[in-house]
C-alpha positions as CSV (number, residue, x, y, z in Angstrom):
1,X,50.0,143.9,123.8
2,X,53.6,143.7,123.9
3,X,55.6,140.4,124.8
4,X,58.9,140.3,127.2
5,X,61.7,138.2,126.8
6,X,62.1,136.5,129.8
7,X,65.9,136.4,129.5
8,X,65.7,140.4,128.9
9,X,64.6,140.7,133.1
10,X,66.6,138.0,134.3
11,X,63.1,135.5,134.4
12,X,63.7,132.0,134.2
13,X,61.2,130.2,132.8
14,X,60.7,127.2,135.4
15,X,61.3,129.4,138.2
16,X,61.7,132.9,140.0
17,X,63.9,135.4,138.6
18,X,67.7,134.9,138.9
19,X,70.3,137.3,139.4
20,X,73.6,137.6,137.6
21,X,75.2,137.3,141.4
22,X,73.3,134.1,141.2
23,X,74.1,133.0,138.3
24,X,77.6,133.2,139.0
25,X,77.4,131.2,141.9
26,X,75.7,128.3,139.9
27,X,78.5,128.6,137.8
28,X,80.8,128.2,140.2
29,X,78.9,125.8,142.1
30,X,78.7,123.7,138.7
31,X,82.4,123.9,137.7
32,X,83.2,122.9,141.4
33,X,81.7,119.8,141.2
34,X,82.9,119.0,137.7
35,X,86.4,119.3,139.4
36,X,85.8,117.6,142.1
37,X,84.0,114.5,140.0
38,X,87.6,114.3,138.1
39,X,89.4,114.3,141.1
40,X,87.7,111.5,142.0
41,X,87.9,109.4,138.9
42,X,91.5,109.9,139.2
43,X,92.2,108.7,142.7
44,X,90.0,105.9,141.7
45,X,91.5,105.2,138.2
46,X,95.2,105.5,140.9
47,X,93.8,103.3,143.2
48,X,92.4,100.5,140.0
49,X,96.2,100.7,139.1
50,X,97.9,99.9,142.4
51,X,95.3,97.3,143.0
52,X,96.2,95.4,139.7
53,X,99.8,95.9,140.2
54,X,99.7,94.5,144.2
55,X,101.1,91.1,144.3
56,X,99.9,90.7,147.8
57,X,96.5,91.9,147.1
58,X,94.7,88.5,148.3
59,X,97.0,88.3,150.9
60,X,95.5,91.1,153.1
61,X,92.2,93.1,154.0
62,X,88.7,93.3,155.5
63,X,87.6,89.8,155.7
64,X,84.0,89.7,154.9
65,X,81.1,88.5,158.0
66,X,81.3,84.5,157.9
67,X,77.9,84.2,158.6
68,X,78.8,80.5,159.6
69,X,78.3,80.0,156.2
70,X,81.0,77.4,155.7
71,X,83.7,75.3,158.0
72,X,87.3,76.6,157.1
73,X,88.9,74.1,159.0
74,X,91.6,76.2,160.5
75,X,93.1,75.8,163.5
76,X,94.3,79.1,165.5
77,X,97.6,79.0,168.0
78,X,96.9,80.7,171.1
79,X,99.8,83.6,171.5
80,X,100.8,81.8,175.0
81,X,101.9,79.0,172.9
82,X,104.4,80.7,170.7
83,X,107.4,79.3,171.9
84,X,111.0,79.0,170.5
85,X,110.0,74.9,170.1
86,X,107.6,76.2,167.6
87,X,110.6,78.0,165.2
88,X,110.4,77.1,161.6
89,X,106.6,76.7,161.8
90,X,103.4,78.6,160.2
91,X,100.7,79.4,162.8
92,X,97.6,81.4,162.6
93,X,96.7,83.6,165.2
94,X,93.6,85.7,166.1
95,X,94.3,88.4,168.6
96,X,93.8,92.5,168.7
97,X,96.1,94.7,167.4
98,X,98.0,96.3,171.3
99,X,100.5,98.7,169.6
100,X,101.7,99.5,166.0
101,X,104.5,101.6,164.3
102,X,105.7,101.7,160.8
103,X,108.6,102.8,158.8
104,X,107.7,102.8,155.0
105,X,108.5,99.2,153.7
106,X,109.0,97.7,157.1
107,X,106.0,97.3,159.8
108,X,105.5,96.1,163.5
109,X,103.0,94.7,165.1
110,X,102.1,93.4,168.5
111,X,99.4,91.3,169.1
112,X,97.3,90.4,172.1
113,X,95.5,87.7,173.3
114,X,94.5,87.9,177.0
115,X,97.1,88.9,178.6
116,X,100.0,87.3,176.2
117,X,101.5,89.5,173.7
118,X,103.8,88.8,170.3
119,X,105.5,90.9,168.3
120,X,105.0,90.6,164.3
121,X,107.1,91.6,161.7
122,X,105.9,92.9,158.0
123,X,108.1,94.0,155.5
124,X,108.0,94.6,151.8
125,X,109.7,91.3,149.8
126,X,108.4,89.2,146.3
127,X,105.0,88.5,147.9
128,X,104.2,91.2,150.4
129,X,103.6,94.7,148.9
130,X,103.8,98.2,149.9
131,X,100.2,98.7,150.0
132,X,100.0,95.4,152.6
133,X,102.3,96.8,154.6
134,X,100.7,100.2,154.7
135,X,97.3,98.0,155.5
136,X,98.8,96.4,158.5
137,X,100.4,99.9,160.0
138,X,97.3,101.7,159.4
139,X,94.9,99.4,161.3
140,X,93.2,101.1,164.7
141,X,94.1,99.6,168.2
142,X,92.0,97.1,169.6
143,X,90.9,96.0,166.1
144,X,90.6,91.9,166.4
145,X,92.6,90.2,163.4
146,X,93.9,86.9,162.0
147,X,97.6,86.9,161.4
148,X,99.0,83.6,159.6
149,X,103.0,84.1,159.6
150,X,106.6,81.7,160.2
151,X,107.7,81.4,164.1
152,X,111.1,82.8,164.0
153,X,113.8,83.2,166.6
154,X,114.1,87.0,168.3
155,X,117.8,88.4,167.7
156,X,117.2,89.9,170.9
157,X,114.7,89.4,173.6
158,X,111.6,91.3,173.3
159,X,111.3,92.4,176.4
160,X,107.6,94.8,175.7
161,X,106.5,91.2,174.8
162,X,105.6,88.3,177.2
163,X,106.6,85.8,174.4
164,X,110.4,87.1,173.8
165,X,111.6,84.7,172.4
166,X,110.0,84.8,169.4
167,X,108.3,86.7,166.8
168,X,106.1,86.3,163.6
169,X,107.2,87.1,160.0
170,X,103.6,87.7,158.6
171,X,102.5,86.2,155.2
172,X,98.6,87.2,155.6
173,X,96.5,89.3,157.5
174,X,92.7,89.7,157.4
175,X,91.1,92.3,159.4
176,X,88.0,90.6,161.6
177,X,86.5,93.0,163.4
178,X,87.5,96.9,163.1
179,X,88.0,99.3,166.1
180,X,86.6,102.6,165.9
181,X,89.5,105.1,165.0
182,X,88.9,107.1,168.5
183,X,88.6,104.8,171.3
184,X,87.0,106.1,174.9
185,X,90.7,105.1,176.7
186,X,93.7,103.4,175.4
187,X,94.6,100.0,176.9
188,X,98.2,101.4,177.3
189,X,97.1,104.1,179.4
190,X,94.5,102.2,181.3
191,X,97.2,99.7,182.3
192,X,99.6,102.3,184.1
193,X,99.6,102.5,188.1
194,X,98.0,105.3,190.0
195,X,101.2,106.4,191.4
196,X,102.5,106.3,187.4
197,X,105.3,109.3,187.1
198,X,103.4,110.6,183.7
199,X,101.0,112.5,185.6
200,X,97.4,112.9,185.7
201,X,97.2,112.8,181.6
202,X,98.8,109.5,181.5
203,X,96.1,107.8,183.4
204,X,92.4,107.2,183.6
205,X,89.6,108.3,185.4
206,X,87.9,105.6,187.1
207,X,84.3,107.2,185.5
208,X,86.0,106.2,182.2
209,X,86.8,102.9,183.1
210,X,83.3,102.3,184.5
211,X,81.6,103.9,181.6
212,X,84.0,101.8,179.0
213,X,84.0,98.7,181.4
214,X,84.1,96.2,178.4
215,X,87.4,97.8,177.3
216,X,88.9,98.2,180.9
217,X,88.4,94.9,181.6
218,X,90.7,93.9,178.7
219,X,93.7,95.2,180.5
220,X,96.4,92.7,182.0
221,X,96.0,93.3,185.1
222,X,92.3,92.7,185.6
223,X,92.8,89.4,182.9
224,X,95.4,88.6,185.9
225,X,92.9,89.0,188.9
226,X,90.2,87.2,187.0
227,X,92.5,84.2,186.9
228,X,93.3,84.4,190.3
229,X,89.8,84.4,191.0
230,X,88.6,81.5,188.4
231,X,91.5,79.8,190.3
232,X,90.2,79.7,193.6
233,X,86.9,79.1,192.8
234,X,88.1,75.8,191.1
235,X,90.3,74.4,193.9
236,X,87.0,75.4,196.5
237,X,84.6,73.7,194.1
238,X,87.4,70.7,193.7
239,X,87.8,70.5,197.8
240,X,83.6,70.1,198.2
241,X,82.9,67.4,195.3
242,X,86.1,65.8,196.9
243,X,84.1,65.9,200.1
244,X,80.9,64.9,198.5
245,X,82.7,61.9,196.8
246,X,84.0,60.9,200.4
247,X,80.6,60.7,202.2
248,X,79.2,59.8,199.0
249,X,81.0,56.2,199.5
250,X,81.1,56.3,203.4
251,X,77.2,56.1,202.9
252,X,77.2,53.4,200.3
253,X,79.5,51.5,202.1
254,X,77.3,51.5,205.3
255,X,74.3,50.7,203.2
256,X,76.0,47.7,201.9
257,X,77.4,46.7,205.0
258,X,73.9,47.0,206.6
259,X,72.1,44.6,203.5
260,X,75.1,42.3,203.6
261,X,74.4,42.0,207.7
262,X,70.2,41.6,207.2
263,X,70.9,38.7,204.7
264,X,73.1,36.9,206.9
265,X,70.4,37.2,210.1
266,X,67.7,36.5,208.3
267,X,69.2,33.1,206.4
């Protein structure tokens, strides 16, 4: 009986027979992902050296789930009351990234909270970095984060801003809760008029706002009707306990009037 080499038909001995076209592809297959692998220990071993060189590096990021683990015992500013008596100060604010744009070492943000809007300032200096910057100009639109900068003086009135008087210089800022990168509708094109001059592509279809209500009703002018409304339900719910009050003590009044009167008969 005479024995074959496997390796003489192209048998492999823990499976069916492979081709030299086959081979070659797990050759190439194999030396693809060896190059890929480096690639990625590089970017990594690029990104372990930026990382120990950024002096801002606790300064900024994705701040993990609290979990109402613990009390911070930090007090948050509302936007609306960033005013110019408030110049000099640090604040920390909690509002959703409206609009962005960056320009290398210098960034700008502007912040929303309701319907109140603030610019902020980042720019590269001794304690904020290149990377921090980059962090703050890179994060998606509606994305909810705390900002902890100085209130400092406009040079000029920020008129896309309904505080523009002033702005924040940031020192820190933590991403709370991310925005997808894609959203259904933009709140900038949401807020535009139906008789808006950019045409049908700079508006939106009211099956998208009904289908994305929870980011329609974010815009400034349903936050304004909303107040409107809250407003006149309070005065009408102020005008009947007022009224209830009033025959409330015309009644008591009566009913003392009435035991006062019985007394004195009945003595």
């Amino acid at each position: 009986m005479t024995t074959v080499n496997p390796s003489q038909t192209g048998l492999d001995e823990a499976g069916p027979p492979t081709s030299k076209k086959g081979l070659k592809k797990q050759q190439k297959e194999a030396e693809k992902a060896k190059r890929k692998a480096e690639v990625a220990a590089k970017l990594d071993a690029e990104a372990a050296g930026r990382q120990a060189d950024d002096v801002s590096k606790d300064l900024y990021g994705i701040a993990p789930l609290i979990q109402s683990q613990l009390r911070t015992g930090r007090v948050w500013k509302r936007v609306g009351e960033l005013t110019s008596d408030l110049v000099g100060q640090t604040v920390l604010v909690r509002a959703r990234v409206h609009a962005k744009r960056g320009t290398g070492k210098l960034g700008f943000l502007v912040l929303r909270q309701q319907y109140h809007t603030v610019q902020a300032v980042i720019s590269v200096s001794e304690t904020i970095s290149k990377q921090m910057v980059k962090f703050a100009t890179d994060l998606h639109l509606e994305s909810v984060v705390d900002v902890e900068g100085k209130v400092t003086a406009a040079p000029e009135k920020i008129t896309g801003c309904t505080q523009q008087e002033v702005e924040l210089q940031v020192a820190k800022v933590f991403c709370i809760s991310q925005a997808l990168p894609q959203l259904p509708l933009q709140i900038e094109d949401a807020m535009r008029p139906e008789n808006s001059e950019d045409g049908p592509q700079g508006r939106v279809n009211q099956d998208t706002r009904l289908d994305n209500r929870i980011i329609d009703l974010r815009t400034t002018t349903n936050q304004a009707i909303f107040r409107v409304e809250a407003a006149v339900c309070r005065l009408f719910r102020d005008y009947l306990t007022a009224q209830a009050s009033w025959k409330f003590t015309l009644q008591r009044s009566s009913l003392v009037y009435t035991s006062t009167y019985i007394r004195s008969v009945t003595v």
